[in-house]
ROTOR-442277 format. One record per atom (N, C-alpha, C, O): y, x, z. Coordinates in steps of 0.2 Angstrom, whole numbers, plus 5000, padded with zeros to 4 digits. Last residue first. Layout:
# residues N
YXZ...
//
This chain:
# residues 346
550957215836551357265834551357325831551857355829550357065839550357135839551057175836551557145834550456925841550156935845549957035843549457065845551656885835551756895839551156925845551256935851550956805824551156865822551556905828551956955827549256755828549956755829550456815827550256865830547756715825547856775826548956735823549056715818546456635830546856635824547556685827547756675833544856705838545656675841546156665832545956715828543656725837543856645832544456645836544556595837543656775855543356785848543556725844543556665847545156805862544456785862544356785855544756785850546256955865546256885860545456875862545156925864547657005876547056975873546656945871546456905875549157095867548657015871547857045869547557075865549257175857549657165862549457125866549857135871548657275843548557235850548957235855548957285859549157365833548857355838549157295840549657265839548757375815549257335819548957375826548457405825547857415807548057475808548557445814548857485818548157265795547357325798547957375802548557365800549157195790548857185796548557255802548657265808548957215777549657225780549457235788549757285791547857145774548057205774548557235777548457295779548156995774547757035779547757125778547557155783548956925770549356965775548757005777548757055781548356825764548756875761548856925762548956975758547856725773547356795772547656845768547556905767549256695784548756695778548156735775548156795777549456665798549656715795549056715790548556725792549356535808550056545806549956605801550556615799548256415803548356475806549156485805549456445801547756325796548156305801548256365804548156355810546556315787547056365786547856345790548356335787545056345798545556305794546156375792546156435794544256505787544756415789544656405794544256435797544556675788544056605790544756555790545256555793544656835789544956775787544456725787543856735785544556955803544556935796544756875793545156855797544357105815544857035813544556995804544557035800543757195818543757145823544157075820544257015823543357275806543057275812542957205819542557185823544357295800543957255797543457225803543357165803545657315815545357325808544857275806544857215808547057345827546457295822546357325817546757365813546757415840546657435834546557395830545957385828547057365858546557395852546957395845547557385845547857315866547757405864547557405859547657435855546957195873547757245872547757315872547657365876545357175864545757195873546657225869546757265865544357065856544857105855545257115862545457065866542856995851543357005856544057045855543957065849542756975834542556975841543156965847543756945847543456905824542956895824542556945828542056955825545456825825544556885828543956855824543856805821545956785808545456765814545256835817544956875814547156725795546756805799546256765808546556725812546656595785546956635788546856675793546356655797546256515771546056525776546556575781546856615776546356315764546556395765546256435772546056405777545756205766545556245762545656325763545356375762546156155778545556145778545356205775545056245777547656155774547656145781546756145782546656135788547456105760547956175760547756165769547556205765547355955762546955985758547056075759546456105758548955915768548055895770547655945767547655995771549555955757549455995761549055965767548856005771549655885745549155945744549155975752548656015753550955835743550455815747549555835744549055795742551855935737551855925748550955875749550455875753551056045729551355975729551255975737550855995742551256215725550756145728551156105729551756115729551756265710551756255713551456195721551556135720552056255693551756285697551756305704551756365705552856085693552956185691552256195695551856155698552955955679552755985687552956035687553456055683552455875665552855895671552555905679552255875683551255735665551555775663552055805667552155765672550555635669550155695670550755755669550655805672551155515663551155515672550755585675550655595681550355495651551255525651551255525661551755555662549155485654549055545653549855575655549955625658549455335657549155375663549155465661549255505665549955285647550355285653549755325660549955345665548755305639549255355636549755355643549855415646547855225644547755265644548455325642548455385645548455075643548355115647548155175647548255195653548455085628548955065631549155095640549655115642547155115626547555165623548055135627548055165632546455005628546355075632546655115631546655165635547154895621547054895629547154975633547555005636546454955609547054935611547354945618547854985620545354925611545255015612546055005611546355055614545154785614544854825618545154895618545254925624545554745601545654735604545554775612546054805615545354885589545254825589545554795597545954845599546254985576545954985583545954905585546354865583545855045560546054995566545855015575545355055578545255105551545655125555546055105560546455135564544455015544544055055548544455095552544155125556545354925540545154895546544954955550545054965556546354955527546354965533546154955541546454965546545554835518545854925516545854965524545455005526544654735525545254755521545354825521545254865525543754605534543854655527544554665527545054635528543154605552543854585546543454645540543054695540542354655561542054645556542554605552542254565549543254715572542954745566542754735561542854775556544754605578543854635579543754665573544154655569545954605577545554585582544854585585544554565590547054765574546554715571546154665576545854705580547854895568547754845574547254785569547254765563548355065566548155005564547954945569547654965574549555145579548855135575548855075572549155025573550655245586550555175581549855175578549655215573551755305600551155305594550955235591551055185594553155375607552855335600552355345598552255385593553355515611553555455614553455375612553555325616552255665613552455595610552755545614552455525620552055775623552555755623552655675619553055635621550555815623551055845619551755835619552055865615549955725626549855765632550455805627550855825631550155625616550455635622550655665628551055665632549255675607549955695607550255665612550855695614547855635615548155715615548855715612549155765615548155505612547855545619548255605620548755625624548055505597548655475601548655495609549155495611546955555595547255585592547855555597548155595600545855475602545855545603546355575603546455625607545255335601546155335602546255445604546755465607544755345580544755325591545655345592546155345589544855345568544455305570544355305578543955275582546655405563545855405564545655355565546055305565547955375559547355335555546955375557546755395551549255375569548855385568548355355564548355295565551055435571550655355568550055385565550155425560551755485585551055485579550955435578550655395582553455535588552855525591552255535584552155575580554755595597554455605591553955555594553855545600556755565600555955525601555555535596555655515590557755695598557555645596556655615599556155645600558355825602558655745607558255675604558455615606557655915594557455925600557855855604557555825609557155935582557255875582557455865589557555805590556256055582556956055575557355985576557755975572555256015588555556095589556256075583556656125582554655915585554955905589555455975591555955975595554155945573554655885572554955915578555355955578553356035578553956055574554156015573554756035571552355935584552755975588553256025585553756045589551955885574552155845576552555885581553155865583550956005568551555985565552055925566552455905561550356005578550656065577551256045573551856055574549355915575549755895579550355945580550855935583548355855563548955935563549455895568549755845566547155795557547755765562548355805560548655795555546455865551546855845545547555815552548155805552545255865558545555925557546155905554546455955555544855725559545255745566545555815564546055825568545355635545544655675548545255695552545855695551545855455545546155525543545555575547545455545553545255315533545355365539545655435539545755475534546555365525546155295527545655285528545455245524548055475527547155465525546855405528546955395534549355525528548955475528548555465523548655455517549755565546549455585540549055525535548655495537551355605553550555525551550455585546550855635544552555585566552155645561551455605559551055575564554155505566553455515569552855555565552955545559555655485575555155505568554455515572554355525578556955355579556455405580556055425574556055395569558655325578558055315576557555375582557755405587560455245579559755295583559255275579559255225576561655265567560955215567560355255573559955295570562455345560562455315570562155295570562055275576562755375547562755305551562555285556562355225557562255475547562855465546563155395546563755375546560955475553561255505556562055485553562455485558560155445539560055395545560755415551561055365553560655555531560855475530560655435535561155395537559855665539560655665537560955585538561355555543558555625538558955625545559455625543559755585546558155645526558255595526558655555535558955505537558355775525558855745520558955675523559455645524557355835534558055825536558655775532559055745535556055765526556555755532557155745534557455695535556155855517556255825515556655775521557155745520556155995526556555995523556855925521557455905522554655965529555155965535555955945534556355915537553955855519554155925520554655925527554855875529552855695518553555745519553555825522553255835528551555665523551555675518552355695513552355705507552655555536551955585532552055625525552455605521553555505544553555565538553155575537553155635535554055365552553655395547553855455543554255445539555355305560555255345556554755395555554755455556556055195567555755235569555355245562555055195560557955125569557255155565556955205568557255255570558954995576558655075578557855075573557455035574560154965567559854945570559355005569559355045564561154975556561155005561560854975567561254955572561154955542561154895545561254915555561454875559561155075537561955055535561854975540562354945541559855085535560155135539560955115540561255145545559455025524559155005529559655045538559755035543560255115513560255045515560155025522560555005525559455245516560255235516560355155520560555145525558455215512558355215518559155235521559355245526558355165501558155135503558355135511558455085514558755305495559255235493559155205497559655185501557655405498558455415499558755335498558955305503556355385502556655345496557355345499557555295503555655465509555955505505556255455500556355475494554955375516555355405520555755455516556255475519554255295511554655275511555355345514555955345514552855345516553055325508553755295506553855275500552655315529552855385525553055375518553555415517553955185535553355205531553455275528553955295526554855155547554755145538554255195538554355245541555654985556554555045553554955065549555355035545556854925564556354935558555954975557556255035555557354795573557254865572556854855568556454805567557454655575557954685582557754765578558254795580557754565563557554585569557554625569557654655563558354425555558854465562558454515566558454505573558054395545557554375549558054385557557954365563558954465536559054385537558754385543559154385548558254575538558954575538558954505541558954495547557254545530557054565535557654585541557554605546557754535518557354475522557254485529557154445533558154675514558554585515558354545519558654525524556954725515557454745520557854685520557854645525556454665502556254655510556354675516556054665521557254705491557254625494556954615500557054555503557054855494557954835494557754745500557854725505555454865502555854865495556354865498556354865504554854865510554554945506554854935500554754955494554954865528554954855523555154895516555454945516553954855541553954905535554354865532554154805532554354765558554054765550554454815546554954825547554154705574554554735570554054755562553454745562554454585588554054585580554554655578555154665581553554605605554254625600553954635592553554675591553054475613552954535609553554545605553854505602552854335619553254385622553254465620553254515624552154245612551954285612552154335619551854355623553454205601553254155608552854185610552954155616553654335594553954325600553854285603554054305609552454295585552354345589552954345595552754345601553154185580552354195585552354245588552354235595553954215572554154185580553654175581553654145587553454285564553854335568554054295574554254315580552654205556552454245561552954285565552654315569553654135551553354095554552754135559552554105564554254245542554554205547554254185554554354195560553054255533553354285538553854265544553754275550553254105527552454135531552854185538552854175544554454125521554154065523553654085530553754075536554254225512554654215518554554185523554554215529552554255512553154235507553254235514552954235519551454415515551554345514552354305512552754355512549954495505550854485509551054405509550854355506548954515499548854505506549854505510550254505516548954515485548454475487548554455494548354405497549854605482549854525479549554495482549754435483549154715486550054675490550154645489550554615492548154745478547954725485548754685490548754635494548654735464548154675468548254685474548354635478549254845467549854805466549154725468549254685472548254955469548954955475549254875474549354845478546654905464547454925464547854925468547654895473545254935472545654875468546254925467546254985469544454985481544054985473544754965467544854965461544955105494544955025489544655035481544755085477545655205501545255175504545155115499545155065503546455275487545755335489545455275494544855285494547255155476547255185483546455235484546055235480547455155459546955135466546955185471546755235470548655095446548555145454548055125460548155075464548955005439548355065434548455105442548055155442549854935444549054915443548754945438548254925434550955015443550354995451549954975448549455015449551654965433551255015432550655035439550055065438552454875434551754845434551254885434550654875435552954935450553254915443552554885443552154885447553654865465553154895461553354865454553654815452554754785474554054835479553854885471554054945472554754665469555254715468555154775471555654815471553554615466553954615461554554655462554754685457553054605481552954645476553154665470553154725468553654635495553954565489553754625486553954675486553054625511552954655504553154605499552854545498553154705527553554655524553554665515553954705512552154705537552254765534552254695530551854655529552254735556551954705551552154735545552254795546551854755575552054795567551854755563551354725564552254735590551854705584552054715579552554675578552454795605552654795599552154785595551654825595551754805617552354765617552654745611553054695611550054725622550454755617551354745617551554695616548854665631549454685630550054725630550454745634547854595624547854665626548354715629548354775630548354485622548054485627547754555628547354575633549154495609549554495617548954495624549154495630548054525601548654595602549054575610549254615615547654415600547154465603547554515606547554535611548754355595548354325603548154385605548254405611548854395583549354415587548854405595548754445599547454375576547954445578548354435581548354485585547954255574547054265578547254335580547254345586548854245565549054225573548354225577548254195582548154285554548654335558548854295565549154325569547554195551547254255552547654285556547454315561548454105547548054105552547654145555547454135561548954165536549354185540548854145547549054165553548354275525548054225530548554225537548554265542548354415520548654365518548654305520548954265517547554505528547354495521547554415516547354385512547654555539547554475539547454465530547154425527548054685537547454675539547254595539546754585537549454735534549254685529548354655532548054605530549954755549549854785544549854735540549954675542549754775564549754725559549454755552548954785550550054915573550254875568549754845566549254875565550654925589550154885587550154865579550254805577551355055596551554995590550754985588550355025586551655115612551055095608551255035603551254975604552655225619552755155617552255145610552355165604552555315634552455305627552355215625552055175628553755265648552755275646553055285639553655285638555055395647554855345648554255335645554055375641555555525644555655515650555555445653555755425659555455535630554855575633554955545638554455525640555655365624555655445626555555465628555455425633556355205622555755255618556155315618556655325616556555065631556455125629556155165630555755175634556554885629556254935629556454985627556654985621557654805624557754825631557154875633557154905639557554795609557554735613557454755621557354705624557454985608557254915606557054875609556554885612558055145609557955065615558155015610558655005607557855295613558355255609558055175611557755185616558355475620557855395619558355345614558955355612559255565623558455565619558055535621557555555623561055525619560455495621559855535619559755535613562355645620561855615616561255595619560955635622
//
């Protein structure tokens, strides 16, 4: 069994960089001009993967959503998705932006009809949302199209998970999961990176990683150093956009930084405890090894007295050795600062 899984020729796992989703999201606020000001900004920071978040509200939401206000918004769930999704038409016409781009499009979709659409669209993989992650039907369906999903569990059980790994699994469909908290912003104690690490302890051939909603790139840094193969943050062009999810955004710039940054932490990872060959410039100065430090005549007695340890450590007998040593005699005789051979006693 594979532990990676490979979207458009990119692979996702531990033994490849971590793969940064720049999600889109609704941040255009339904302006599809808006959203090709995002895309540029996303490809000149350069992003591989551009998230959007595909919403047919009518079949997304009863009407009952508009008695539901989000904890990031004054308004409704079902005003704000009314307001900021865009028709097929639209979407479309950003998914081949972003591909002239040279970025790979992928999208939530959070009904039946925008899995369809997003089916139609033919692209290459699909998001699904913490909010999603426990809609057994949904994510049957999406999973029967067998195209590789990378998988939000926020605000799911470990248990609830499995259910939903079952159905992904019973259809061969590769995926990945990811451990999100989802707060708009999320405070840094609330991250629980710990509980990104029980995905991975219960998940062991699968690509974990963090769909992150703080405000730095901190939390996606450190799951790294933890193994993450996948992180996702909000994306945006600059700051001063309106919308639910900007103050979670990462702008242009800290995009960039994370992009490079995660590939420099994943390049940290692995080793043993032991010196690396090219340590040994370094080990040839630093280390120190048995030295006279006076005269010494054939016969003598080595002890504290006449022998001790001093750099370089180009000597042939380690300071380790030094005890072993005391009590040796002398068989040569040594001038003083002689670096002492194991054939010069007995």
């Amino acid at each position: 069994m594979n532990d990676f899984i490979e979207i458009s020729g990119r692979k996702i796992g531990k033994n490849y960089p971590p793969l940064v989703i720049a999600e889109l999201g609704i941040n255009h606020e339904g302006s599809l001009i808006t959203a090709f000001e995002m895309v540029d900004a996303a490809a000149r920071a350069g992003v591989e993967v551009l998230k959007h978040q595909t919403h047919i509200v009518e079949d997304e939401m009863s009407l009952e959503a508009k008695k539901v206000i989000p904890g990031n918004s004054d308004v409704s769930i079902y005003e704000i998705m009314e307001r900021c999704s865009l028709n097929e038409k639209e979407e479309l016409e950003l998914k081949k932006y972003v591909e002239s781009k040279g970025m790979i499009f992928i999208s939530t979709p959070f009904s039946r009809a925008a899995a369809l659409r997003l089916e139609r669209f033919n692209v290459s993989a699909y998001k699904i949302g913490s909010g999603e992650c426990n809609n057994l039907p949904l994510i049957d369906l999406i999973a029967s199209f067998g195209k590789p999903m990378i998988v939000s569990t926020g605000m799911n059980t470990l248990d609830s998970v499995k259910k939903t790994v079952e159905i992904i699994q019973k259809h061969n469909t590769p995926f990945a999961l990811m451990h999100t908290t989802n707060l708009y912003p999320t405070p840094y104690n609330l991250v629980r990176l710990g509980a990104m690490q029980e995905l991975m302890d219960n998940f062991p051939n699968i690509p974990i990683g963090l769909s992150d909603h703080t405000v730095s790139n901190l939390a996606c840094l450190s799951a790294v150093a933890l193994g993450a193969s996948v992180l996702e943050r909000h994306f945006t062009d600059h700051m001063n956009r309106q919308g639910p999810d900007i103050i979670c955004s990462m702008d242009e710039q800290e995009t960039r930084n994370l992009i490079n940054d995660s590939k420099l932490v994943h390049s940290m990872l692995g080793g043993k405890k032991e010196p690396a060959e090219e340590e040994q410039v370094t080990i040839d100065f630093a280390f120190s090894t048995l030295v006279s430090i006076k005269e010494i005549n054939k016969g003598d007695i080595l002890s504290e007295e006449n022998i001790w340890v001093k750099r370089p450590g180009t000597g042939n007998i380690l300071a380790k050795h030094f005890q072993s040593i005391i009590g040796k005699k002398s068989k040569i005789d040594m001038p003083k600062d002689h670096h002492l051979n194991w054939t010069d006693f007995e």
